[in-house]
C-alpha positions as CSV (number, residue, x, y, z in Angstrom):
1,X,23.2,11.9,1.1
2,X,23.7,15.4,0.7
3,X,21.2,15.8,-2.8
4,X,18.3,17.7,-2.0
5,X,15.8,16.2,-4.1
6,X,16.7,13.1,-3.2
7,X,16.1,14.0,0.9
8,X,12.4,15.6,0.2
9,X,11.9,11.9,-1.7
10,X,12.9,10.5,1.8
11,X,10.7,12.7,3.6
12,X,7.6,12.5,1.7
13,X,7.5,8.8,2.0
14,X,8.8,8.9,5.9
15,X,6.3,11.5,6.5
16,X,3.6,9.0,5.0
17,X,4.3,6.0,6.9
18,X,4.4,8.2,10.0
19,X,0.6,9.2,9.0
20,X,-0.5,5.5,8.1
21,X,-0.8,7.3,4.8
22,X,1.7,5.1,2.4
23,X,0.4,4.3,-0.9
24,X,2.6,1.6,-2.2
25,X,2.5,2.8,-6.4
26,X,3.2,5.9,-4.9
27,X,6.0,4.7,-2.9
28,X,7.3,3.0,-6.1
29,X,7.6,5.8,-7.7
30,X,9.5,7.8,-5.3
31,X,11.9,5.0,-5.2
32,X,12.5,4.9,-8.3
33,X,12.9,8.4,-9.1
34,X,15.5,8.5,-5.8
35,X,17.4,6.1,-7.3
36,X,17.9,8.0,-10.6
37,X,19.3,10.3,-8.7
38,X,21.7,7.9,-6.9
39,X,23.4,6.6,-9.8
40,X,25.9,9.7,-9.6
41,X,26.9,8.6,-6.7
42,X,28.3,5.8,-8.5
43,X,27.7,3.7,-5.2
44,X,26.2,-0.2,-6.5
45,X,25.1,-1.3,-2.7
46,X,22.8,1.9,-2.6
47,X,21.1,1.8,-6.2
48,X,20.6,-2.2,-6.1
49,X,18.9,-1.2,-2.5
50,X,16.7,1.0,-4.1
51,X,15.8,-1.2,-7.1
52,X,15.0,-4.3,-5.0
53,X,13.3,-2.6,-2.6
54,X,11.0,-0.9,-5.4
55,X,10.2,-4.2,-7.2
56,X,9.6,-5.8,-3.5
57,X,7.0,-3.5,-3.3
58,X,5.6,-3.6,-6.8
59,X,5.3,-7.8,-6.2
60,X,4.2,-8.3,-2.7
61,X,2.1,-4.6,-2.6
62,X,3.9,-4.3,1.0
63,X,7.2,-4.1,2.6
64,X,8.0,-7.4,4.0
65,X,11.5,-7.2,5.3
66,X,12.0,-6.9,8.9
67,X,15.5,-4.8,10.3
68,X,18.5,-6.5,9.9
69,X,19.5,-7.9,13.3
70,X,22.9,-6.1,15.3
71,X,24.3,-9.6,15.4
72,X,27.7,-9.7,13.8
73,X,28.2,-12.9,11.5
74,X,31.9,-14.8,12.7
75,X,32.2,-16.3,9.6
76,X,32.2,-15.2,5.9
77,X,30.9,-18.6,5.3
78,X,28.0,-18.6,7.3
79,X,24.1,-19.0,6.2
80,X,22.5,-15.0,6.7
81,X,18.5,-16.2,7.2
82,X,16.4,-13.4,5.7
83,X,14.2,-11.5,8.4
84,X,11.2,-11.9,6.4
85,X,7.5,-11.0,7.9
86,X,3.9,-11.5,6.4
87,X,2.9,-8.7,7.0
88,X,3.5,-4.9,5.9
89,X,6.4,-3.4,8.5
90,X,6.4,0.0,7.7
91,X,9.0,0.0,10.6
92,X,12.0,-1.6,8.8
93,X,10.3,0.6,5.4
94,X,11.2,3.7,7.7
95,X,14.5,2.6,8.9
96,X,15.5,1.2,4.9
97,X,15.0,4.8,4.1
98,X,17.1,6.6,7.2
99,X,20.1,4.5,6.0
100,X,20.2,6.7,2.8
101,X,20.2,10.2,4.6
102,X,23.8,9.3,5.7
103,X,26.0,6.8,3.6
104,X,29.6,8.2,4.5
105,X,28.2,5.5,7.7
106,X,29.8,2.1,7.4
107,X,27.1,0.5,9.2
108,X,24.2,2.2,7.0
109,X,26.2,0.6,3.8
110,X,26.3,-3.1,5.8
111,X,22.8,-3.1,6.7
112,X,21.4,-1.9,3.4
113,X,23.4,-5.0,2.3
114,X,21.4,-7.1,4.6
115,X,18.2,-5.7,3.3
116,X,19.8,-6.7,-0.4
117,X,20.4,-10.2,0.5
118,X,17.0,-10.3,2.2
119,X,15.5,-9.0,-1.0
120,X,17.0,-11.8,-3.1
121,X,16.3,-14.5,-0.7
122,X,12.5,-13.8,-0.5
């Protein structure tokens, strides 16, 4: 992502998570005003991301998505099981986030997918 703004949004809430600092309405908010900003980029994958992600916060007060696993899946076909934790992992919150700094990355655009299906399946 080359905006800015939008980087310093990234930041701020990487920098917090780093600290053990992350206040989830605060967190929320960032998100959401990041994904203003990505609608110009006209890119659906990347705003949904960013809307799910924000109203998974709002809901369970914590990020409770694990990192999408490296495993490629064979088949179109086949049943994707959510990585889905109980508790808060700021981890996968950190590495949701780095995926954003550099969408011209296939791989960045296939796992935010992951995390989109993960989002819907919880």
């Amino acid at each position: 992502m080359e905006n800015k703004q939008a980087l310093k949004l990234i930041e701020k809430i990487q920098k917090e998570i780093l600290q053990d600092k992350l206040v989830v309405a605060d967190a929320v908010t960032d998100l959401k005003k990041l994904r203003e900003i990505t609608l110009e980029l006209n890119n659906p994958v990347v705003t949904k991301a960013l809307r799910l992600a924000y109203e998974h916060l709002e809901s369970n007060d914590a990020f409770l998505i694990g990192i999408p696993d490296d495993e490629p899946v064979d088949s179109k076909d086949a049943v994707v099981e959510a990585n889905i934790s109980e508790e808060n992992n700021l981890e996968s919150l950190n590495y949701f986030l780095t995926l954003f700094t550099d969408l011209s990355k296939k791989n960045n655009l296939l796992d935010l997918k992951e995390y989109n299906k993960a989002f819907l399946a919880l």
